[in-house]
PDB file with one MODEL, atoms N, CA, C and O in Angstrom:
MODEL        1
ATOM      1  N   UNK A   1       9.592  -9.132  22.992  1.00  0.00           N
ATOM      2  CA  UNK A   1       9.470  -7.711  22.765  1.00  0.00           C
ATOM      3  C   UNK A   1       8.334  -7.185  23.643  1.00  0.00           C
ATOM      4  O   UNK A   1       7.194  -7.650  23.638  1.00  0.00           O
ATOM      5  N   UNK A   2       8.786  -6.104  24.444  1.00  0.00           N
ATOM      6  CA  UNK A   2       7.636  -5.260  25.003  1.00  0.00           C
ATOM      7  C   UNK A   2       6.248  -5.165  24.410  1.00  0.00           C
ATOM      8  O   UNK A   2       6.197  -5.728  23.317  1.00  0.00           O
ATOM      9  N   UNK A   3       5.129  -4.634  24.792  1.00  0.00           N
ATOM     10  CA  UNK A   3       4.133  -5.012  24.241  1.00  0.00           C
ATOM     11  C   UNK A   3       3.615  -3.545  24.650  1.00  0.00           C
ATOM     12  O   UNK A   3       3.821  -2.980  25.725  1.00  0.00           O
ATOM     13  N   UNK A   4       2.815  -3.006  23.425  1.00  0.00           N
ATOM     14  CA  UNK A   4       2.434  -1.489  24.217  1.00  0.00           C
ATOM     15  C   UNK A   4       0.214  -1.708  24.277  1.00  0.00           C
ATOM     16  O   UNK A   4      -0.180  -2.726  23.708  1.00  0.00           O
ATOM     17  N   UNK A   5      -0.311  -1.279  24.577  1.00  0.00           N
ATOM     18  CA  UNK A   5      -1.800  -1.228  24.515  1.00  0.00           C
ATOM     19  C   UNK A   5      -2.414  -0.272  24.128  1.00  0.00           C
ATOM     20  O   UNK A   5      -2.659   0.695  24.849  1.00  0.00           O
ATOM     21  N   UNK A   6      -2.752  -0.374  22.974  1.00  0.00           N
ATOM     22  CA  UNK A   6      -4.020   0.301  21.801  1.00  0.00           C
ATOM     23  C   UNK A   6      -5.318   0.168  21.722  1.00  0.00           C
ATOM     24  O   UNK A   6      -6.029  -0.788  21.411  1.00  0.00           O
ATOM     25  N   UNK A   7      -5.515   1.125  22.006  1.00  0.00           N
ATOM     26  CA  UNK A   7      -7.365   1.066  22.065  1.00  0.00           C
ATOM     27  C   UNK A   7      -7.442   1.871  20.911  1.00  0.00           C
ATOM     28  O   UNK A   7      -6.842   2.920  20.675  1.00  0.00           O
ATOM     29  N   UNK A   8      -8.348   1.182  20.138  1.00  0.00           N
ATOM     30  CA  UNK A   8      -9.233   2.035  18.803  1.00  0.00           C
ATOM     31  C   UNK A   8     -10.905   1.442  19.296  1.00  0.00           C
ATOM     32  O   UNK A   8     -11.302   0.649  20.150  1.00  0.00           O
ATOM     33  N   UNK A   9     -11.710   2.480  18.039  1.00  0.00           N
ATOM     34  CA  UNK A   9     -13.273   2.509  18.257  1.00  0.00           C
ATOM     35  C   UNK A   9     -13.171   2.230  16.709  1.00  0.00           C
ATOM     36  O   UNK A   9     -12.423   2.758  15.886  1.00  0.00           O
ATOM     37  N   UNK A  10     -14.316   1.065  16.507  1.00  0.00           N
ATOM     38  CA  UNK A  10     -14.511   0.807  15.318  1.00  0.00           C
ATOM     39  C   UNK A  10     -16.018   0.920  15.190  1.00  0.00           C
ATOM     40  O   UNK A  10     -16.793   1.328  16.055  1.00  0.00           O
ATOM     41  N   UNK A  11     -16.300   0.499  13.989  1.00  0.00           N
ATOM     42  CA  UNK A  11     -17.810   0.847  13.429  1.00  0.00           C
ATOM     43  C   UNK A  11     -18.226  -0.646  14.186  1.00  0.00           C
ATOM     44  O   UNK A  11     -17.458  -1.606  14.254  1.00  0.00           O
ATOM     45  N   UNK A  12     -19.514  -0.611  14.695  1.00  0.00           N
ATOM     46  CA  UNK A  12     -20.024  -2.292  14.939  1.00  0.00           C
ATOM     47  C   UNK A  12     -20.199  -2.885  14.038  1.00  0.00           C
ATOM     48  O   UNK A  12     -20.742  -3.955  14.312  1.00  0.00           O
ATOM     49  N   UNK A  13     -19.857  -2.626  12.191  1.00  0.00           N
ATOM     50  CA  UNK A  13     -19.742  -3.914  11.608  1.00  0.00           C
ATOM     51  C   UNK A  13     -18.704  -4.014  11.207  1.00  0.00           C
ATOM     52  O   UNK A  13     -18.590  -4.628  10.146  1.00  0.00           O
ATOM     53  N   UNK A  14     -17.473  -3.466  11.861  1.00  0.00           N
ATOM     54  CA  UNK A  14     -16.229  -4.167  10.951  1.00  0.00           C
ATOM     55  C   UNK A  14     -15.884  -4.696  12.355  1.00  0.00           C
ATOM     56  O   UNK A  14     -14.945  -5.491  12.300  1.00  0.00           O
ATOM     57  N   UNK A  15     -16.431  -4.465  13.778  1.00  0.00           N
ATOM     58  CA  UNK A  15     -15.980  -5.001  15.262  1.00  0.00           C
ATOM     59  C   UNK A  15     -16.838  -6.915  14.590  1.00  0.00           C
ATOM     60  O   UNK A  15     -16.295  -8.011  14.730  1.00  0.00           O
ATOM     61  N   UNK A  16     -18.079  -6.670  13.991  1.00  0.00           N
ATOM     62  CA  UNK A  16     -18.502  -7.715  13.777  1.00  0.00           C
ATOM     63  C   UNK A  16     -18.012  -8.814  12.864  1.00  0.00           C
ATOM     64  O   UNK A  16     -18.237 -10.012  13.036  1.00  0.00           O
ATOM     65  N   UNK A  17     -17.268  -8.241  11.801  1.00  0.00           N
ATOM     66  CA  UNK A  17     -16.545  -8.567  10.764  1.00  0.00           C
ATOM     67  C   UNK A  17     -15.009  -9.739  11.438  1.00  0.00           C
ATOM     68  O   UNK A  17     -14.684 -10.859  11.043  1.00  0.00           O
ATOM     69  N   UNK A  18     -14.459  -8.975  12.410  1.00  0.00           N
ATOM     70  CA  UNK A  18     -12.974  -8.704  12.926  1.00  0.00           C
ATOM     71  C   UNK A  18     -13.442 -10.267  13.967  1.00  0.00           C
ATOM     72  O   UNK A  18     -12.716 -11.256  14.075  1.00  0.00           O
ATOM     73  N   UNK A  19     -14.910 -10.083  14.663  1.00  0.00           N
ATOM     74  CA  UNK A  19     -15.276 -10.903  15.811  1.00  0.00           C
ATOM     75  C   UNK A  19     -15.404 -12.504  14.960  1.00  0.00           C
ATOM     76  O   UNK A  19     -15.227 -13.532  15.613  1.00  0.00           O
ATOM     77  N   UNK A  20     -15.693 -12.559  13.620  1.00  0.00           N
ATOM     78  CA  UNK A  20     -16.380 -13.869  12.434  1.00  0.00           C
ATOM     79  C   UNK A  20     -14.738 -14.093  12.623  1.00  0.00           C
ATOM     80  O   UNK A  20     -14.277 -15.100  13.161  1.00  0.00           O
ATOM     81  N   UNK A  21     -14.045 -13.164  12.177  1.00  0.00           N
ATOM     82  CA  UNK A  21     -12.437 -14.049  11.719  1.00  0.00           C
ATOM     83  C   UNK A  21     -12.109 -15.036  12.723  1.00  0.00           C
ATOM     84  O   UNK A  21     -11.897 -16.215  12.443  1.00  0.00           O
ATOM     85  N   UNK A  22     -12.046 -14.318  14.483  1.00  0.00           N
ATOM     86  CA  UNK A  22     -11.519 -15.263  15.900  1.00  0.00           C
ATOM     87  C   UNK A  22     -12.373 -16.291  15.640  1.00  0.00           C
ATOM     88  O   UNK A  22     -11.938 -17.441  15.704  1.00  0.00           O
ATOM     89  N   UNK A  23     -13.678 -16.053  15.317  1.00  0.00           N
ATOM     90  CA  UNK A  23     -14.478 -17.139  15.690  1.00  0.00           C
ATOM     91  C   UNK A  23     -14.513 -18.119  14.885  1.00  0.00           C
ATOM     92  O   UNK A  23     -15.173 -19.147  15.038  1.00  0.00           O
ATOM     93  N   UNK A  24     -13.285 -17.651  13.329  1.00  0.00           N
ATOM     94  CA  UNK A  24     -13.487 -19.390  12.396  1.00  0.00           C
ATOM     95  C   UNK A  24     -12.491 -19.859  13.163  1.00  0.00           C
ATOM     96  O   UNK A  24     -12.403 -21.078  13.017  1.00  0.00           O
ATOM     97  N   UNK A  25     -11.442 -19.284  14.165  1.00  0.00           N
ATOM     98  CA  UNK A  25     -10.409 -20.087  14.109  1.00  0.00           C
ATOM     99  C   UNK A  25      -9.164 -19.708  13.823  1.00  0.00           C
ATOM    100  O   UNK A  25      -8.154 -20.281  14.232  1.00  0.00           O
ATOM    101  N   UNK A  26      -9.201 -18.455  12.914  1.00  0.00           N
ATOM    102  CA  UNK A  26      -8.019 -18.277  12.051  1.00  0.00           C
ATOM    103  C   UNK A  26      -7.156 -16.946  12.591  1.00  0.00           C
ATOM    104  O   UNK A  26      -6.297 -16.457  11.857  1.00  0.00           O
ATOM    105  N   UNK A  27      -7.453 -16.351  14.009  1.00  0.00           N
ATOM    106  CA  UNK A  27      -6.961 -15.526  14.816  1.00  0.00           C
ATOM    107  C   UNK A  27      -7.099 -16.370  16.171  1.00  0.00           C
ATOM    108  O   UNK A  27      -7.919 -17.278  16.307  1.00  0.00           O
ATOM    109  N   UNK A  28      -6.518 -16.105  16.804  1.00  0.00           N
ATOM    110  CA  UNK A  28      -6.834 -16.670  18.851  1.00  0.00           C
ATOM    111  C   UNK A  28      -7.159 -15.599  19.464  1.00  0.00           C
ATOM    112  O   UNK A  28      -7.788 -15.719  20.515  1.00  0.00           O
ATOM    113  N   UNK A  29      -6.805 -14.227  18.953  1.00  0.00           N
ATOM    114  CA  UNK A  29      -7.923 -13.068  19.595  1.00  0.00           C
ATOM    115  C   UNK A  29      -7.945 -12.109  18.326  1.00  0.00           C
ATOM    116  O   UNK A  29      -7.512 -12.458  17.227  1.00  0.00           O
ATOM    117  N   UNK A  30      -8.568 -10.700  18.634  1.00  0.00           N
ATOM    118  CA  UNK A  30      -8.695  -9.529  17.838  1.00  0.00           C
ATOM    119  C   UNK A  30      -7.315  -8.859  18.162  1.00  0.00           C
ATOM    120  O   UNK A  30      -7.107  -7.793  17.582  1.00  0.00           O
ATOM    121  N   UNK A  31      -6.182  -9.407  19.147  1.00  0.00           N
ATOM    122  CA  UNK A  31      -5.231  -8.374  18.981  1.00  0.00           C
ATOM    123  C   UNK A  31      -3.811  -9.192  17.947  1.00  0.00           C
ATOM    124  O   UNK A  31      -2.709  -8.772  17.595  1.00  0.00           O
ATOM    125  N   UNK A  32      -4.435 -10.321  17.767  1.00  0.00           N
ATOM    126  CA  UNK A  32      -3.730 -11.248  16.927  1.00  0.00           C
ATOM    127  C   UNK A  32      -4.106 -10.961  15.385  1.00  0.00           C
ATOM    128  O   UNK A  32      -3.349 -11.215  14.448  1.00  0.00           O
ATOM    129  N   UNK A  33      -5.026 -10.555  15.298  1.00  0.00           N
ATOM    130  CA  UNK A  33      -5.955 -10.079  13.943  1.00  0.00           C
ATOM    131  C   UNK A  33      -4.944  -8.682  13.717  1.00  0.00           C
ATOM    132  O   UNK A  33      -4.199  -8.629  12.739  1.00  0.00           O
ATOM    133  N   UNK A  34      -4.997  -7.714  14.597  1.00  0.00           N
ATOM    134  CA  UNK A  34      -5.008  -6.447  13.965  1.00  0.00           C
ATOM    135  C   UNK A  34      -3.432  -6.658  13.952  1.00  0.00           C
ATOM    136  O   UNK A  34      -2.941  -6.096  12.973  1.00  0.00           O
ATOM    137  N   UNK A  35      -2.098  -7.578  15.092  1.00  0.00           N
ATOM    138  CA  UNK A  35      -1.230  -7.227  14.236  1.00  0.00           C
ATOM    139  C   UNK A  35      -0.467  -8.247  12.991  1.00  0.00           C
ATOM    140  O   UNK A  35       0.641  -7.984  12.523  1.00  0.00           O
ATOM    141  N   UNK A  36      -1.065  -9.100  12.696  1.00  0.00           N
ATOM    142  CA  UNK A  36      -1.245  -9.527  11.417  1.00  0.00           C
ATOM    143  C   UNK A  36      -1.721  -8.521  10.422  1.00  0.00           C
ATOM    144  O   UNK A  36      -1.201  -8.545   9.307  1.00  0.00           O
ATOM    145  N   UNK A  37      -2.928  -7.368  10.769  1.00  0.00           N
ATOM    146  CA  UNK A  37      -2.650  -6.372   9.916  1.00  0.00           C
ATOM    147  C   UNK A  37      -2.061  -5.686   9.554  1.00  0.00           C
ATOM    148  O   UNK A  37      -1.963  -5.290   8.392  1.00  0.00           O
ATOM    149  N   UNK A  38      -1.264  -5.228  10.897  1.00  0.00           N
ATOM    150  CA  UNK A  38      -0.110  -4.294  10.379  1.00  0.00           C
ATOM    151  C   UNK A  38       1.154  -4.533   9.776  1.00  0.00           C
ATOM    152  O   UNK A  38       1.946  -3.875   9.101  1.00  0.00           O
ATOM    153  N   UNK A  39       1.066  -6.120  10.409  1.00  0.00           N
ATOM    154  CA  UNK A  39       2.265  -6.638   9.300  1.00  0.00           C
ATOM    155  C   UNK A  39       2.284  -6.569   7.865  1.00  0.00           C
ATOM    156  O   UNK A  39       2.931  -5.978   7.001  1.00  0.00           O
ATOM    157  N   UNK A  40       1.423  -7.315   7.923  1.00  0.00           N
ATOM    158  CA  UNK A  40       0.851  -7.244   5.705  1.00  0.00           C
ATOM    159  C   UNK A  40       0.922  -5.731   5.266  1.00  0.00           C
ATOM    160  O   UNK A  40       1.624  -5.369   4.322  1.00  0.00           O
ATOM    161  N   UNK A  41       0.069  -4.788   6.088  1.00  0.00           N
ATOM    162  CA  UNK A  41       0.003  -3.491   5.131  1.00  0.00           C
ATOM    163  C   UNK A  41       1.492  -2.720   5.601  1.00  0.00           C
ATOM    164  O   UNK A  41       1.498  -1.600   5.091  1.00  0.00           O
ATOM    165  N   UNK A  42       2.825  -2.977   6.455  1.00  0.00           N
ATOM    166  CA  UNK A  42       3.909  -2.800   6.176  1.00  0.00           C
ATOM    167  C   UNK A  42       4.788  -3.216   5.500  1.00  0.00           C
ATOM    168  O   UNK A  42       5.874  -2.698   5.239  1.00  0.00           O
ATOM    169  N   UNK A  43       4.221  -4.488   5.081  1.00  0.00           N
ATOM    170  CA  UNK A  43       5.008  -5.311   4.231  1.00  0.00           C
ATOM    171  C   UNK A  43       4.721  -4.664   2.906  1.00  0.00           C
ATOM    172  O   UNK A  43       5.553  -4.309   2.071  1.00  0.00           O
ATOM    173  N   UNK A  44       3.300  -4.558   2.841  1.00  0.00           N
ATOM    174  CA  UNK A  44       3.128  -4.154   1.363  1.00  0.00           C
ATOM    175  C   UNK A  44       3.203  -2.704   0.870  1.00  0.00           C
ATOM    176  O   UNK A  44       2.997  -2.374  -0.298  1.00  0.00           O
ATOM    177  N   UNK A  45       3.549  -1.786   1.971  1.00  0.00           N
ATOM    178  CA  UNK A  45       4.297  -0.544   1.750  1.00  0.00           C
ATOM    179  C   UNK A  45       5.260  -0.501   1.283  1.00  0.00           C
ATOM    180  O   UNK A  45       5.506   0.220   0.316  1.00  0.00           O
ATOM    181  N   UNK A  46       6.213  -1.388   1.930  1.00  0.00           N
ATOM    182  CA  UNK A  46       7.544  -1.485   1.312  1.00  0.00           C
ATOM    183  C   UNK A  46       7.839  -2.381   0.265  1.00  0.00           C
ATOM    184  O   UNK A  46       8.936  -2.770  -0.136  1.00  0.00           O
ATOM    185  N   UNK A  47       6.769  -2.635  -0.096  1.00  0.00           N
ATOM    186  CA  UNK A  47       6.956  -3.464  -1.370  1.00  0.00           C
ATOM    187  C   UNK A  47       6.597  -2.335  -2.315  1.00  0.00           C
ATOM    188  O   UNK A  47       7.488  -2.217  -3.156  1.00  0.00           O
ATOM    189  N   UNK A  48       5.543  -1.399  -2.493  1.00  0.00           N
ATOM    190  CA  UNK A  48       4.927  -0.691  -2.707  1.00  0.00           C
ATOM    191  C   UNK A  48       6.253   0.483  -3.419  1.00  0.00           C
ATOM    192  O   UNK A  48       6.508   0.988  -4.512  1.00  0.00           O
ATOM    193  N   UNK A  49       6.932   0.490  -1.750  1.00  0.00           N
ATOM    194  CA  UNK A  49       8.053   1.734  -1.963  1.00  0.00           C
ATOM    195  C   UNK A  49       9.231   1.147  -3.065  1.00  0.00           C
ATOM    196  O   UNK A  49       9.659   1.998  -3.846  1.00  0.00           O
ATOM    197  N   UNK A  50       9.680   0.033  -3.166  1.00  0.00           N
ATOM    198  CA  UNK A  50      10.549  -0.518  -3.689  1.00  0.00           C
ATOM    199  C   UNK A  50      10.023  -0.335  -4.900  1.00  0.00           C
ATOM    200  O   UNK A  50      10.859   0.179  -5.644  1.00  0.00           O
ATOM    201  N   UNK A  51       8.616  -0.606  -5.613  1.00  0.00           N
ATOM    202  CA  UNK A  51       8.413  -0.840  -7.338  1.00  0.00           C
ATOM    203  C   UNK A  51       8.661   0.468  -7.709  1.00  0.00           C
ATOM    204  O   UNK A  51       9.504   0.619  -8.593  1.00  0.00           O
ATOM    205  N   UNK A  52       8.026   1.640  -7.156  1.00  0.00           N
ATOM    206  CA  UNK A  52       7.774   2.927  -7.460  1.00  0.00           C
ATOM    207  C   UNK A  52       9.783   3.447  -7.495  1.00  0.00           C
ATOM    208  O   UNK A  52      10.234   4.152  -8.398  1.00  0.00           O
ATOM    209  N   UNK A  53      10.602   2.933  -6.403  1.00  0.00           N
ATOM    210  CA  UNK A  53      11.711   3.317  -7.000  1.00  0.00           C
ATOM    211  C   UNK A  53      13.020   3.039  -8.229  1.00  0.00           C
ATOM    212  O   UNK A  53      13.859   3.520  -8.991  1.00  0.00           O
ATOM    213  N   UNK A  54      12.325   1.781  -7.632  1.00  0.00           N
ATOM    214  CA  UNK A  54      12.927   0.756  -9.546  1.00  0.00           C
ATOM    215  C   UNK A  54      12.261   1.544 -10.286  1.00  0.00           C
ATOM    216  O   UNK A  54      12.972   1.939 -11.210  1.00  0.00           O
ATOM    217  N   UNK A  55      10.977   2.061 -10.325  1.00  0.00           N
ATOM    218  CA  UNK A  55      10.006   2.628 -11.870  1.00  0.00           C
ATOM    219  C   UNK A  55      10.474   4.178 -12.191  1.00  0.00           C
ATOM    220  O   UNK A  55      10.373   4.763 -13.270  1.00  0.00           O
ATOM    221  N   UNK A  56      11.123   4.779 -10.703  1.00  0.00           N
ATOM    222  CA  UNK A  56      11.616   5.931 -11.110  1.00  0.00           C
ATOM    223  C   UNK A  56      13.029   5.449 -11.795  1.00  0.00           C
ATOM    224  O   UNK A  56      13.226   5.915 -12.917  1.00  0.00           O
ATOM    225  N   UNK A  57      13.838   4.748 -11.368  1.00  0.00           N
ATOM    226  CA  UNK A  57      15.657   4.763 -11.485  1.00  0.00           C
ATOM    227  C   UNK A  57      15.513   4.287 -12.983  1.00  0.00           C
ATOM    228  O   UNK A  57      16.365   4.745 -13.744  1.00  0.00           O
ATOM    229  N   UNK A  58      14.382   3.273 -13.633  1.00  0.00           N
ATOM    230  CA  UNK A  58      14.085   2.574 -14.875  1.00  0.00           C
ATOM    231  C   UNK A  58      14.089   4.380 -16.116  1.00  0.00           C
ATOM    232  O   UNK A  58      14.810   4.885 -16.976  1.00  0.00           O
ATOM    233  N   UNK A  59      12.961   4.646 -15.493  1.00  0.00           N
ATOM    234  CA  UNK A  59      12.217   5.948 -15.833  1.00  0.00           C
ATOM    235  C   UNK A  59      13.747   7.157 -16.386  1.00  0.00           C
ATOM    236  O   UNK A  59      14.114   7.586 -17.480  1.00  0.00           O
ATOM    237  N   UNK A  60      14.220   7.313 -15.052  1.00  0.00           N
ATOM    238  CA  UNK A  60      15.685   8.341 -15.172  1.00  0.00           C
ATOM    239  C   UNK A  60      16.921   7.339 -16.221  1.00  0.00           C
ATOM    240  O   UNK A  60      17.456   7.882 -17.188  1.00  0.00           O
ATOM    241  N   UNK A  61      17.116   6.431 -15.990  1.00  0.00           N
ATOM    242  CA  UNK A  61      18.109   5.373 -17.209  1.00  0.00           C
ATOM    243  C   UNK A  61      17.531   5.646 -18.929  1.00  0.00           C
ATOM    244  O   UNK A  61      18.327   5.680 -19.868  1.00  0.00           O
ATOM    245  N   UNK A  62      15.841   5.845 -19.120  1.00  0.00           N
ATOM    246  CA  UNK A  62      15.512   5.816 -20.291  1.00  0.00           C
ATOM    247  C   UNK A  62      15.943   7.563 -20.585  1.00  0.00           C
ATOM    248  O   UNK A  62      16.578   7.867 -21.596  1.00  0.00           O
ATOM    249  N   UNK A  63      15.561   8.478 -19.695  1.00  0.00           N
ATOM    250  CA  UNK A  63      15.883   9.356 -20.110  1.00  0.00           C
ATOM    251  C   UNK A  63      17.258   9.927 -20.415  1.00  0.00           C
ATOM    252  O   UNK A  63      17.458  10.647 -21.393  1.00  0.00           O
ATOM    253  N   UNK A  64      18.449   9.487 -19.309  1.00  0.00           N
ATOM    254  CA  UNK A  64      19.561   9.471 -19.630  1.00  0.00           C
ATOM    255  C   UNK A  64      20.164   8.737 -21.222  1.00  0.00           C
ATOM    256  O   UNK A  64      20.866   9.344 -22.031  1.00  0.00           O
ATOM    257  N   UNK A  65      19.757   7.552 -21.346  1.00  0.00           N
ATOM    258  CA  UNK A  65      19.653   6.943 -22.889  1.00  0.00           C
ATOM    259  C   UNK A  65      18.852   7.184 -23.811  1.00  0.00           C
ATOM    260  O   UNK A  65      18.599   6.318 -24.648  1.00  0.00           O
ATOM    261  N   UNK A  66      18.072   8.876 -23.861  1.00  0.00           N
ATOM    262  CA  UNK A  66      17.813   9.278 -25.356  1.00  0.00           C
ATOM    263  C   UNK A  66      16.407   8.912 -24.964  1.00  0.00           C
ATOM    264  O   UNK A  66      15.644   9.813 -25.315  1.00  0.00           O
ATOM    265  N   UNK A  67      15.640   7.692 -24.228  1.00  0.00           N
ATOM    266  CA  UNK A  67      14.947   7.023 -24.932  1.00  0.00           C
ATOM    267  C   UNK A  67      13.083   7.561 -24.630  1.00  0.00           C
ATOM    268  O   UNK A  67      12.009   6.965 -24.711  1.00  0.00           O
ATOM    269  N   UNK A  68      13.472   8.898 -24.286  1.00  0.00           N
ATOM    270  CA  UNK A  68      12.186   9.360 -24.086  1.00  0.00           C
ATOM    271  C   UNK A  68      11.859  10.416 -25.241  1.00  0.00           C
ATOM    272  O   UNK A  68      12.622  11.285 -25.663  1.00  0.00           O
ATOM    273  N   UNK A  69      10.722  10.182 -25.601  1.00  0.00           N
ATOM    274  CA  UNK A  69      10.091  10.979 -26.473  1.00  0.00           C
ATOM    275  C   UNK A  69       9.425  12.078 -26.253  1.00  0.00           C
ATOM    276  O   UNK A  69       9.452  12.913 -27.157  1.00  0.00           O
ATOM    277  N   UNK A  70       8.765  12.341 -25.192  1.00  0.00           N
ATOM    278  CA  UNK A  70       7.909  13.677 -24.410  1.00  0.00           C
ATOM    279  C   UNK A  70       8.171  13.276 -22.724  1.00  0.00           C
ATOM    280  O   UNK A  70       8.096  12.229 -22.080  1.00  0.00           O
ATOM    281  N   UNK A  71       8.486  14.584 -22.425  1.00  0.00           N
ATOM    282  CA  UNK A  71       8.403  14.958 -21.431  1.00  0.00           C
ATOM    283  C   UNK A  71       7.194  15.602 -20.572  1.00  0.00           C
ATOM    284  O   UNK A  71       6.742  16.475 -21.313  1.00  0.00           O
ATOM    285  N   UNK A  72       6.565  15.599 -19.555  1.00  0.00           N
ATOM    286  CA  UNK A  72       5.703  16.527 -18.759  1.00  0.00           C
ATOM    287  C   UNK A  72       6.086  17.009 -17.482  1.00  0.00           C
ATOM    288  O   UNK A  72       6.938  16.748 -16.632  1.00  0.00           O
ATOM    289  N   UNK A  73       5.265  17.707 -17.629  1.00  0.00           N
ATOM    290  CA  UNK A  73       5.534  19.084 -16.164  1.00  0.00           C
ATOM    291  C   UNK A  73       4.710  18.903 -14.871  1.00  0.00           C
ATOM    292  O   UNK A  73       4.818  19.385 -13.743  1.00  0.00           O
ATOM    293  N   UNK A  74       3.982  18.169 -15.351  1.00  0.00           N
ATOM    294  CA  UNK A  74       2.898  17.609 -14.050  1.00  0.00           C
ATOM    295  C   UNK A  74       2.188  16.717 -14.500  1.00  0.00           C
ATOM    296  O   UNK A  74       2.096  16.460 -15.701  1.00  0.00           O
ATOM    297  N   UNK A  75       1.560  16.096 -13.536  1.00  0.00           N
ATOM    298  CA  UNK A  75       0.223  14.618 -14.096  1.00  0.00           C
ATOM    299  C   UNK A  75      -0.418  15.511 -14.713  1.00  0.00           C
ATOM    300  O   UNK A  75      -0.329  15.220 -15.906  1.00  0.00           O
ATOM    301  N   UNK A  76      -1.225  16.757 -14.547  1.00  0.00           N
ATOM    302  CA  UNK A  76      -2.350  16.678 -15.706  1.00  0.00           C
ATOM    303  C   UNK A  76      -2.037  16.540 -16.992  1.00  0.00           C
ATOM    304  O   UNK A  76      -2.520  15.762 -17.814  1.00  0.00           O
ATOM    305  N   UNK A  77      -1.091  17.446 -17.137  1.00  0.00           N
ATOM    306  CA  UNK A  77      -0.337  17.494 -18.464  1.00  0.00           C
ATOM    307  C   UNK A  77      -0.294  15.938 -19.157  1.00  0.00           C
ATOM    308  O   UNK A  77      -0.664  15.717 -20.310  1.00  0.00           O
ATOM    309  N   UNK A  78       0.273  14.828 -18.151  1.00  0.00           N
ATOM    310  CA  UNK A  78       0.990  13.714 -18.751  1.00  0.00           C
ATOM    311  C   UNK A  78      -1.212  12.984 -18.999  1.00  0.00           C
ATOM    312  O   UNK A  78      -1.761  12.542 -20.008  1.00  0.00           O
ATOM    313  N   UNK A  79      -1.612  13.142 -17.988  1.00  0.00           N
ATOM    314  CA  UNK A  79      -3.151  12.412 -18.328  1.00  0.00           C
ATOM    315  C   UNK A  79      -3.891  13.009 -19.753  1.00  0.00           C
ATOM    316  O   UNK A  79      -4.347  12.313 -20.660  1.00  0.00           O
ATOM    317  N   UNK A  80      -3.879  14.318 -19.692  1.00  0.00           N
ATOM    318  CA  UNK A  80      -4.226  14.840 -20.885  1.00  0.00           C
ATOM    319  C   UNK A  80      -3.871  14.360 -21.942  1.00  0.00           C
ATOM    320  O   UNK A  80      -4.737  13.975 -22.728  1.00  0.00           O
ATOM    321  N   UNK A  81      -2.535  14.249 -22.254  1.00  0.00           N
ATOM    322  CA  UNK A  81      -2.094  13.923 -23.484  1.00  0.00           C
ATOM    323  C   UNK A  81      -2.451  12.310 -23.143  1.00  0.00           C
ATOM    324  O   UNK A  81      -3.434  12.150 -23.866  1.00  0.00           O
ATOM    325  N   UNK A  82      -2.307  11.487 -22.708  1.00  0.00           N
ATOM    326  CA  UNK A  82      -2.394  10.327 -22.554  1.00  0.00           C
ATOM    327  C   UNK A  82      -3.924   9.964 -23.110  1.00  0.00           C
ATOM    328  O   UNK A  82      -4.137   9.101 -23.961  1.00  0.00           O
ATOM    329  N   UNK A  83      -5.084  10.886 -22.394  1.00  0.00           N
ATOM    330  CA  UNK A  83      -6.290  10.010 -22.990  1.00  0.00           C
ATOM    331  C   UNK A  83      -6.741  10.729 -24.549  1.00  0.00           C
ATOM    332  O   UNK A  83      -7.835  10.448 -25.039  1.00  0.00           O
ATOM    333  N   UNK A  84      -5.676  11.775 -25.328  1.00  0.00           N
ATOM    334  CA  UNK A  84      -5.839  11.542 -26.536  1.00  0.00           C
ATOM    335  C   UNK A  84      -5.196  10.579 -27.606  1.00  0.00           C
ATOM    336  O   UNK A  84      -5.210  10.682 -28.833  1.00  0.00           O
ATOM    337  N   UNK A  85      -4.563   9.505 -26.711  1.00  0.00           N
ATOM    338  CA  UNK A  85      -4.402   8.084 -27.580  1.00  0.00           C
ATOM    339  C   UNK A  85      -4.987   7.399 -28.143  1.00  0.00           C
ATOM    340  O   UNK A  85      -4.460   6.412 -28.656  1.00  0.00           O
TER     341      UNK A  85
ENDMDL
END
């Protein structure tokens, strides 16, 4: 796969942080580091996206089956009532 070139500016302690990882060993450079990052935090988006839509389709099935007791109109509404439990 083609390869494109990204330049970012980081703070000098997460450049210092990023420089400890190559140097245990456990990257062969910093551009091996960052896309190992982007893998994981795409991976875990879409892992992310997947629970939240099972939790809605779960969410819409209880309501279709009766099985909700209160409804809300927005988060405050639903937090409000929630921390008088």
């Amino acid at each position: 796969m083609p390869r494109v070139i990204v330049s970012i500016s980081l703070p000098r302690e997460l450049n210092l942080e990023i420089e400890k990882k190559v140097k245990s060993g456990r990257y062969a450079s910093k551009s091996e580091y960052f896309r190992d990052l982007v893998r994981k935090n795409l991976l875990k988006e879409e892992l992310l996206l997947k629970r939240e839509k099972k939790a809605v389709a779960e969410g819409l099935k209880d309501i279709k089956e009766g099985r909700v007791s209160k409804a809300f109109t927005n988060s405050r509404e639903a937090m409000k009532y929630l921390s008088r439990l």
